[in-house]
N, C-alpha and C positions, 0 to 999 in steps of 0.2 A: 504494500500500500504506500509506501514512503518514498521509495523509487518512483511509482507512479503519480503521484501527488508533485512531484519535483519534475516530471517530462511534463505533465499540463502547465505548470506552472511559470516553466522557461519558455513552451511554446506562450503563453499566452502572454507574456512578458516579452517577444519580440512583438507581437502583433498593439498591444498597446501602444506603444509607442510613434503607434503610425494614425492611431483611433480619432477621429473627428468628427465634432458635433454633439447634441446635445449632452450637455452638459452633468446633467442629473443622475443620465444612462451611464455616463463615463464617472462619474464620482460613485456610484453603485457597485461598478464593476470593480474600478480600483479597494473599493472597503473589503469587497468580498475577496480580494486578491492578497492583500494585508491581513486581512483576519487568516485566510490559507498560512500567509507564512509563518504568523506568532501560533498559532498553532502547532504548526511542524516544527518551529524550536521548540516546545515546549512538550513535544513526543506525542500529543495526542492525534494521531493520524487519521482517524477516522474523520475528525472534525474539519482538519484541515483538509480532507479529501472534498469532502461537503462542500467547504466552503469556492473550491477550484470549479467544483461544477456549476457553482451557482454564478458565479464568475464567467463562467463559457457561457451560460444559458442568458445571463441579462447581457453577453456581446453579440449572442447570437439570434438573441428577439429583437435586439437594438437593430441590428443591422437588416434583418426580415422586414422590421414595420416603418424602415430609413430612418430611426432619429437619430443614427450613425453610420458611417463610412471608414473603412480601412484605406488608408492609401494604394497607390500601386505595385508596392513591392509586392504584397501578399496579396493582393486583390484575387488572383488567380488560386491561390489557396483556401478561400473563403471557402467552399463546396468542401474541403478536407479534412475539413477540424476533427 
């Protein structure tokens, strides 16, 4: 679980950094990304796993109903999450 909590995490930590637009969807996502990693120092994995999907799922609703946009480096990776 720990391993896996650490691959969503860097994946979704490159793709942030590209994220634009509304603001709310992006300050949601970033908390649930944060919470992912005080968790993981803190060995409780499970939570931290939680928290990574919750994280993918408000980048991946944001981006579904456009109140957000990935640039073009990953644009084309969108479909692969």
């Amino acid at each position: 679980m720990k391993l896996e909590t650490k691959k969503w995490i860097e994946r979704l930590k490159e793709r942030l950094s590209e994220v634009k637009g509304d603001k709310r969807f992006i300050r949601n996502i970033k908390a649930y990304f944060d919470d992912s990693n005080y968790f993981l120092d803190k060995g409780d994995f499970i939570r931290a796993f939680e928290c990574i999907v919750w994280a993918w799922a408000w980048l991946e609703i944001g981006l579904e109903v456009g109140k957000i946009e990935i640039g073009t480096a990953h644009a084309d990776k969108q479909e692969n999450c």
